[in-house]
C-alpha positions in Angstrom: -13.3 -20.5 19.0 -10.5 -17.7 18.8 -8.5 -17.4 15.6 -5.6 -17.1 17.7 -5.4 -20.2 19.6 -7.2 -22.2 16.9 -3.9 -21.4 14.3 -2.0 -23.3 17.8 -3.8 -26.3 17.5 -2.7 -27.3 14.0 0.5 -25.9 14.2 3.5 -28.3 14.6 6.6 -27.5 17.5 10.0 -29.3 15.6 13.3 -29.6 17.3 16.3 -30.3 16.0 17.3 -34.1 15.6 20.4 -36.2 14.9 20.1 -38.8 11.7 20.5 -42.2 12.5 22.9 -44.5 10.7 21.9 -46.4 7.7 19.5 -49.4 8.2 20.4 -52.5 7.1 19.1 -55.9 7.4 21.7 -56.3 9.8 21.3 -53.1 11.5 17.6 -52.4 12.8 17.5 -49.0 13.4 14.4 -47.4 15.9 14.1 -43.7 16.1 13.0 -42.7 20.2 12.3 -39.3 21.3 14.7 -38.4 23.7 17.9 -40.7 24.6 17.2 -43.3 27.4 17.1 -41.4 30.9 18.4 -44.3 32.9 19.1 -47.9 31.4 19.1 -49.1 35.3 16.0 -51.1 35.1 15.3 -50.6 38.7 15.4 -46.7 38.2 13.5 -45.4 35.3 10.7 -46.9 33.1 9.5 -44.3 31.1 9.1 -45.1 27.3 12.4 -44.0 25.8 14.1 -45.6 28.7 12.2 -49.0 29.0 12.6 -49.7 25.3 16.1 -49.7 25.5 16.5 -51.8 28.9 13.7 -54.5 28.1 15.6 -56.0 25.8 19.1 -56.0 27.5 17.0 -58.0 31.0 15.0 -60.6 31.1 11.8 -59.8 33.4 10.6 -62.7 36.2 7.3 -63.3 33.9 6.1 -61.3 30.7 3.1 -60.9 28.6 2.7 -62.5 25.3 1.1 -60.3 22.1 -2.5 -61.4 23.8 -2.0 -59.9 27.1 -1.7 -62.9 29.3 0.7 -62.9 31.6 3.0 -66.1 30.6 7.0 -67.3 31.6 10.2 -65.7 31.3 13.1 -66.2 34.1 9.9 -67.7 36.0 8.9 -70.6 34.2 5.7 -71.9 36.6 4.6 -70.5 39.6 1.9 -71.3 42.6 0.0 -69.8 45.5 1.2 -71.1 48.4 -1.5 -68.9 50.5 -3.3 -65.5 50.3 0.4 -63.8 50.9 2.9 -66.0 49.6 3.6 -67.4 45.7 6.7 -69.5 45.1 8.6 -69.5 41.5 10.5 -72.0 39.7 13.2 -70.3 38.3 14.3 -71.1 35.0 17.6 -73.2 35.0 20.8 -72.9 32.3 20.3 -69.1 31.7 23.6 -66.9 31.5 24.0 -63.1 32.1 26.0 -62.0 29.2 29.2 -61.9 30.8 28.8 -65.3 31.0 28.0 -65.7 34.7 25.0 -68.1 35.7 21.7 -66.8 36.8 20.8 -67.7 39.9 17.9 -67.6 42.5 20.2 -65.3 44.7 19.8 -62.9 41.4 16.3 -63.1 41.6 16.4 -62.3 45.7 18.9 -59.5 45.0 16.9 -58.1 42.1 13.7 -58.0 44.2 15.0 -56.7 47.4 16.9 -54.0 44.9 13.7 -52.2 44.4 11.8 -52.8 47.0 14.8 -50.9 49.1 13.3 -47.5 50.2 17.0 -46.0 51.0 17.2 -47.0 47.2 14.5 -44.6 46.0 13.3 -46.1 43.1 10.4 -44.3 41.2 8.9 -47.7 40.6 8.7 -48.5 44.6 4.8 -48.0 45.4 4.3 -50.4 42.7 6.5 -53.4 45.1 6.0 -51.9 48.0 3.5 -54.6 49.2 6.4 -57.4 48.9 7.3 -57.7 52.7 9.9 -60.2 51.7 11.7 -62.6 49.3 13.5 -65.9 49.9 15.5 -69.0 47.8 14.3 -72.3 48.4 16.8 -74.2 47.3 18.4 -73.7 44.4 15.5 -73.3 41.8 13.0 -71.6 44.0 11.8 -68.8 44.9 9.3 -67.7 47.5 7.8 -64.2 47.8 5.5 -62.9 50.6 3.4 -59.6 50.5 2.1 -57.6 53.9 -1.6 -58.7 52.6 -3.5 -60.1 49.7 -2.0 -58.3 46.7 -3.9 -58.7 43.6 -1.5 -57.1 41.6 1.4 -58.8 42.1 1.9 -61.0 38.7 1.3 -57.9 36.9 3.4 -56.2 38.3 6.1 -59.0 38.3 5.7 -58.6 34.5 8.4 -55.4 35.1 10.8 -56.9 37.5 14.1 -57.1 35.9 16.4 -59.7 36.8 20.0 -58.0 37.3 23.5 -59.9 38.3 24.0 -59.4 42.0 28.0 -60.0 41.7 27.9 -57.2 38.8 25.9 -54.7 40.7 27.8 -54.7 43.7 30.7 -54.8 42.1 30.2 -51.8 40.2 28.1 -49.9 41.9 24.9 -48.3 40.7 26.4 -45.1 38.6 28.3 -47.3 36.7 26.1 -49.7 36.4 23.5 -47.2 34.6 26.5 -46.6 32.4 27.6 -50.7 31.6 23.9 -52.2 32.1 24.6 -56.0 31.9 21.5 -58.0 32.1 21.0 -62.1 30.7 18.2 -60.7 27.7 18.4 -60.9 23.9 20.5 -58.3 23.6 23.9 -57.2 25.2 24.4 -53.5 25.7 27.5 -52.3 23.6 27.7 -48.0 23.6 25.9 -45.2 24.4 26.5 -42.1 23.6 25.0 -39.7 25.4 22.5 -37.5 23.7 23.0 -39.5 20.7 22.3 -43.1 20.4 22.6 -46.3 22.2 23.4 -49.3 20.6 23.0 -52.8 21.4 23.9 -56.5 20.0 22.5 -59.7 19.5 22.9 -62.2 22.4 24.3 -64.9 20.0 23.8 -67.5 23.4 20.1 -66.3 24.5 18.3 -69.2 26.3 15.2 -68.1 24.1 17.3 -68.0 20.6 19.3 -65.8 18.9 17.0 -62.4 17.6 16.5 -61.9 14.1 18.5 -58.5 14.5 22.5 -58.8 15.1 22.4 -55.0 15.8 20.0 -52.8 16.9 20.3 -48.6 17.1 18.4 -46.7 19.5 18.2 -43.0 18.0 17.3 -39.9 20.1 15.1 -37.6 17.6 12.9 -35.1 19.0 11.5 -33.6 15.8 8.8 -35.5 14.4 9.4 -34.7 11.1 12.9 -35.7 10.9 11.8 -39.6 12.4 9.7 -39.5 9.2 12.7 -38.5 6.8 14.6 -41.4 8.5 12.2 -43.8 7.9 11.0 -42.6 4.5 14.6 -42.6 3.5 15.3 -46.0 4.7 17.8 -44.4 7.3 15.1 -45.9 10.4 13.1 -49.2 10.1 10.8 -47.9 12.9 9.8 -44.9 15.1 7.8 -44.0 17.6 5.6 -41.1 18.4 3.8 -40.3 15.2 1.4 -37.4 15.2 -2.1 -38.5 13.1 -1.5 -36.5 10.2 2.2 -38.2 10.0 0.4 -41.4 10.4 -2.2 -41.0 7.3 0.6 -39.4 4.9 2.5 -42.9 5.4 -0.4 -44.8 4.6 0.4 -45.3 0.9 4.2 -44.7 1.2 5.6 -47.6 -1.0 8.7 -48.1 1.7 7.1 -47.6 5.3 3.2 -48.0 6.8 1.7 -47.0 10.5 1.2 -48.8 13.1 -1.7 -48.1 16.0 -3.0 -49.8 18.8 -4.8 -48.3 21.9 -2.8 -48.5 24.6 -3.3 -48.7 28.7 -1.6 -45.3 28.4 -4.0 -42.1 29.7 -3.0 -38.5 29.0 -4.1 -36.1 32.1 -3.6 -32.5 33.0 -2.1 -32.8 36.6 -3.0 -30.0 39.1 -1.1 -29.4 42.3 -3.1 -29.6 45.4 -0.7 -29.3 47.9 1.4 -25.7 47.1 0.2 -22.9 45.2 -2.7 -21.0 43.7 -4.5 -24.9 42.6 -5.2 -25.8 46.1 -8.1 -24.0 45.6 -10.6 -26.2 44.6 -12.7 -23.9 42.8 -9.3 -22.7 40.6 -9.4 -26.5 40.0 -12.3 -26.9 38.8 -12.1 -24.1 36.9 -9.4 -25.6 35.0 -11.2 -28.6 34.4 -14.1 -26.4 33.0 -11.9 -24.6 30.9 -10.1 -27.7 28.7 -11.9 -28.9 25.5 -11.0 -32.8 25.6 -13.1 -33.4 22.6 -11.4 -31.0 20.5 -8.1 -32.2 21.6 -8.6 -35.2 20.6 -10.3 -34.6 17.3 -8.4 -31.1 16.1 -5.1 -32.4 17.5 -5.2 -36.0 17.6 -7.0 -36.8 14.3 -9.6 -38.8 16.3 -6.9 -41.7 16.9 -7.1 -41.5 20.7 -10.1 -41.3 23.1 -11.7 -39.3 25.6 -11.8 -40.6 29.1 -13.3 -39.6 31.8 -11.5 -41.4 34.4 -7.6 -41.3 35.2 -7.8 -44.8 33.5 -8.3 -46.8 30.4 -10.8 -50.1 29.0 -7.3 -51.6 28.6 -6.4 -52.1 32.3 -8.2 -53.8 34.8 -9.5 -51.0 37.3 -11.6 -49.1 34.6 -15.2 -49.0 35.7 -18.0 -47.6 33.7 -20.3 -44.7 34.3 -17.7 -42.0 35.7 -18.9 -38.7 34.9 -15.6 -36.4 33.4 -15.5 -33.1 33.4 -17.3 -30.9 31.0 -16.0 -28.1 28.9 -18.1 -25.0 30.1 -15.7 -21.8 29.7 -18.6 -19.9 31.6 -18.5 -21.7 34.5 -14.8 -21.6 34.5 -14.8 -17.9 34.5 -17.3 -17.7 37.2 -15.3 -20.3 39.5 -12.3 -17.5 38.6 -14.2 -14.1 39.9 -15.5 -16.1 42.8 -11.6 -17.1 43.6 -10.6 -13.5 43.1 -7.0 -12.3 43.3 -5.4 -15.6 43.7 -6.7 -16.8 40.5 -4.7 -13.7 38.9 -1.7 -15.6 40.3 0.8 -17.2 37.4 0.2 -20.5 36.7 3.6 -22.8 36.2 2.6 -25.3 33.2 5.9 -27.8 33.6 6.4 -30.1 30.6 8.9 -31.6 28.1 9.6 -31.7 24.6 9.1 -36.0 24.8 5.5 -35.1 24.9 3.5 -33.7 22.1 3.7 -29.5 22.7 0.6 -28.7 20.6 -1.6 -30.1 23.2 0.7 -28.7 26.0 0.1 -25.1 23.9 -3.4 -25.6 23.2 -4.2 -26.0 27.2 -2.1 -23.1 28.0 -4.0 -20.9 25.5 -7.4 -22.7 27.0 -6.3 -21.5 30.3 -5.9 -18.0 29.0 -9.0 -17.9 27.2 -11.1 -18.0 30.2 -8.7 -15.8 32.2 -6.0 -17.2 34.1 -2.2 -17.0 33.8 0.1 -19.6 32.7 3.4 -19.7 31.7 5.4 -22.9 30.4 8.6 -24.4 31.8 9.9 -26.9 29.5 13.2 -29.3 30.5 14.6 -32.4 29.5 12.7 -35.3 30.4 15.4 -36.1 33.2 14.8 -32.5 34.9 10.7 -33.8 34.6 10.4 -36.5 35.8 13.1 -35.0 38.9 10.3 -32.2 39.3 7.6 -34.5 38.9 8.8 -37.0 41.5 9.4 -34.4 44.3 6.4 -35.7 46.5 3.7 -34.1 48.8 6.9 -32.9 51.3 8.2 -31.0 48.3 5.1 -30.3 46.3 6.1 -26.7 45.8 8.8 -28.3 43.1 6.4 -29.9 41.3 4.8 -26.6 39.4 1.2 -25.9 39.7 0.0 -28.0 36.9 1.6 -30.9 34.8 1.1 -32.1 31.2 1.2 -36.2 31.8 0.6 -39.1 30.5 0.8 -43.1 32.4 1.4 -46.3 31.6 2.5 -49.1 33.9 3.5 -51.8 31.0 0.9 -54.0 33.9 -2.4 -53.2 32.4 -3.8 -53.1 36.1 -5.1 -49.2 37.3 -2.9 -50.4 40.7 0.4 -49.3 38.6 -1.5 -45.5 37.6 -3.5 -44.7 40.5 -1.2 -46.0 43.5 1.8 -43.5 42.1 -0.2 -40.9 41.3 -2.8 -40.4 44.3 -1.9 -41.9 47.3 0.4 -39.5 49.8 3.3 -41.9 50.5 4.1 -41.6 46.8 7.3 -39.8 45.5 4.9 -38.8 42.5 1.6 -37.2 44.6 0.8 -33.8 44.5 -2.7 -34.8 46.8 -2.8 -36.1 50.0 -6.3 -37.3 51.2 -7.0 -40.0 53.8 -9.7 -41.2 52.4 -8.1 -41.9 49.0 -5.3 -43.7 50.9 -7.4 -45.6 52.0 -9.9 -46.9 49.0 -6.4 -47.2 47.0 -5.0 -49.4 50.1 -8.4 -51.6 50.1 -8.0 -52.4 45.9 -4.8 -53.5 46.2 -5.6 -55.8 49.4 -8.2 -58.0 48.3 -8.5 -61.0 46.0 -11.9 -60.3 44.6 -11.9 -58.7 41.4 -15.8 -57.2 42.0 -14.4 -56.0 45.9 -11.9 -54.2 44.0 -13.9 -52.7 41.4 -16.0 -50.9 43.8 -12.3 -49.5 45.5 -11.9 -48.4 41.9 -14.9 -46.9 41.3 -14.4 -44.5 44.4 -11.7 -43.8 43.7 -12.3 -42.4 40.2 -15.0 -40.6 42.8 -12.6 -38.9 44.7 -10.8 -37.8 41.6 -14.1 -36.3 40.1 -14.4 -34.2 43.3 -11.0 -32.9 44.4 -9.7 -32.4 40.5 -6.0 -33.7 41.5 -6.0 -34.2 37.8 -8.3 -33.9 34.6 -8.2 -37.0 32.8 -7.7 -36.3 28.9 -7.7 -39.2 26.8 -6.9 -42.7 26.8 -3.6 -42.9 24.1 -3.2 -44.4 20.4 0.4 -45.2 20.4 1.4 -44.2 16.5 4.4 -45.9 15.1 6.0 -45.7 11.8 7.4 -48.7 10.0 9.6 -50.0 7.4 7.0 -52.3 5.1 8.7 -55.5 5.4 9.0 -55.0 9.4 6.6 -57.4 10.6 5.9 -56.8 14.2 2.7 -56.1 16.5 2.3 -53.3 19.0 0.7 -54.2 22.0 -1.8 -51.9 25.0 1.6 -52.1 27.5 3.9 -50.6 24.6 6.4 -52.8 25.4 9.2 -52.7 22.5 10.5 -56.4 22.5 12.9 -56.4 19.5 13.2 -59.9 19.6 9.6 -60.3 18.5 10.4 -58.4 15.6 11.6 -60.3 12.5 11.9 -59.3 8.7 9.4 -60.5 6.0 10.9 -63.2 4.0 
């Protein structure tokens, strides 16, 4: 291994961060990343974003600690046929401007995001709802196109937002005022900064533990530490592994771990570019050490997969052979490619995600003799590169640092964005992936569906969209009396959270 690239690995990148206000018992205060980019529910649901908004909305169903998929705004619900389920919607429950919820909510909410004029990045995951009705005034009745597997899980995301409040507002401001019926009411935000929010003293499911609540943005690592060390955060997120051990025995704050559904992968742009090459592809998959990611970088906390998927979501199948790391072969696929290989590489990335492992695949990429230069942005600029779609594939850079989860702990939410044509997040178009992704989501049978997996995962070994990475250990740090547990989705619910007596 070269000195020079080896030094990369353990090396830290730190950005500047802003300190958080004091904790209190009063005042739970949770170090993110980056700030929230959208707190529209229906817009964004990457992590800084979505644990911020999950606790201002309440979703149509949830999961509990365990996994299962259990009531929120829908408190039973029953198959009426392959492609219709009706919901009883929960009765008495107030958005917090005091308004009722209603079953018209729950239409409006549904027909929100499944609106294609509305764009939402979460679309291919509803996009098999062919329509929604009330019955009466405490159902409601959805139909899909076909048999959709997936839809409870998915359901588990739908935020229920207050039709008169949208509309009157507008969607702009509504990102700005989000007003949802959850345990917590939104109070300020200031941009770059913080967001706080407050306890919903009239919550149908109790009042929280927490009367305030303080969502930090703090990209540098080592400052979330400080603030939690220093009693200035009660919790934060994103811990590197040697962060994690050093709190082990701190007598204030202790890590927290759990596997999650989330997968790191090393996108590669098909469509535009150098990469459509499939022999530059594979090359690149040659040319990445997943192991020594993982155990150099990662402490060993996270694992190799070899399959744009992890043992936490339904859709994982076993016996999918990854990609091994052969440098040879990588520089042989690059002579036989010639001078387009010689071509710059655009790595695009952003500070949210951990820049070792973006460096160390750069300097991989060097070693074996290819060009690549990285283009770093805030997470909004990203995710607006990342979601240009096969039209625009060009915008989208030649390869992607990434990692997925879809809070649903199905492979539907990962592999339906990522891979099938019609997505706004695709940099592959293939028919015949269309087509297995179409069949998994369009039958009952979990075994039938399986199989759709597993060739799927096929397709992926062969055309090298992507190199999958490693399935991810979410790392939090916490204050000691903090009792809370994190869960595969990573969903934040604050209102889970309590003190120790």
């Amino acid at each position: 291994m070269a000195l020079r690239w080896f030094a990369l690995l353990v090396a830290a990148v730190i950005f500047a961060g802003v300190a958080p206000a004091q904790a209190g018992r009063d005042n739970l205060v949770i170090d993110l990343v980056d700030e929230p980019s959208s707190l529209d529910p229906h817009v964004q649901w990457n992590p800084d974003s979505y644990n911020v908004y999950r606790n201002i909305y309440d979703n149509l169903l949830t999961r509990d600690d365990d996994g299962r998929i259990v009531p929120q705004i829908a408190t039973a619900w029953r198959a009426i046929s392959e492609t219709e389920i009706e919901f009883d919607i929960r009765q008495g429950v107030k958005f917090h401007d005091g308004t009722p919820l209603t079953v018209e909510d729950v239409v409006f909410s549904v027909r929100r995001i499944i609106n294609p004029e509305f764009r939402s990045p979460q679309l291919s995951q509803f996009n098999r709802i062919a329509s929604v009705e009330a019955v009466g005034t405490d159902k409601v009745r959805i139909r899909t196109s076909g048999p959709y597997p997936v839809l409870l899980a998915q359901l588990v995301k739908l935020s229920i937002v207050s039709q008169a409040y949208v509309t009157r507002l507008g969607n702009e401001e509504f990102n700005r005022r989000p007003m949802g019926s959850g345990p917590y009411r939104f109070d300020s935000w200031q941009r770059g900064v913080r967001v706080v929010l407050v306890a919903n003293a009239d919550y149908w499911g109790g009042r929280p533990s927490f009367p305030r609540v303080e969502f930090n943005a703090v990209p540098s690592v080592a400052t979330r530490v400080a603030d939690l060390r220093s009693g200035r955060a009660d919790l934060v997120v994103t811990l590197g592994p040697d962060e994690a051990r050093a709190l082990q025995n701190d007598p204030r704050a202790r890590p927290l771990s759990v596997l999650s559904e989330r997968v790191a992968y090393f996108r590669i742009n098909t469509i535009a570019g150098p990469t459509q090459d499939l022999r530059l592809r594979r090359a690149i998959a040659h040319a990445i050490d997943r192991a020594l990611i993982v155990e150099a970088l990662l402490g060993g906390f996270d694992r190799v997969v070899d399959q744009i998927g992890s043992p936490a979501s339904f859709g994982y199948v076993e016996g999918i052979q990854g990609p091994r790391f052969d440098q040879a072969e990588a520089r042989r696929l690059i002579r036989e490619v010639g001078a387009p290989a010689q071509q710059e590489l655009v790595l695009i990335t952003s500070p949210v995600f951990d820049q070792r492992i973006v460096q160390a695949i750069q300097q991989m990429l060097i070693e074996v003799g290819l060009r690549v230069t990285i283009s770093s942005s805030d997470m909004q600029t990203y995710l607006r590169r990342s979601t240009s779609g096969v039209a625009n594939a060009a915008n989208a850079g030649d390869v992607a640092f990434g990692r997925w989860s879809c809070a649903c702990q199905d492979l539907d939410g990962m592999l339906e964005p990522l891979y099938h044509s019609r997505s706004i997040w695709a940099t592959y178009s293939n028919p015949e992936m269309d087509a297995a992704l179409e069949a998994a989501r369009s039958t009952l049978d979990p075994q039938v569906r399986l199989q759709h997996y597993r060739k799927v995962h096929e397709l992926i070994a062969r055309d090298v969209p992507a190199v999958p990475l490693y399935q991810a250990a979410i790392l939090y740090g916490a204050n000691r009396n903090l009792e809370w547990r994190p869960t595969p989705n990573e969903s934040m619910f604050i209102a889970r959270m309590r003190w120790r007596d």
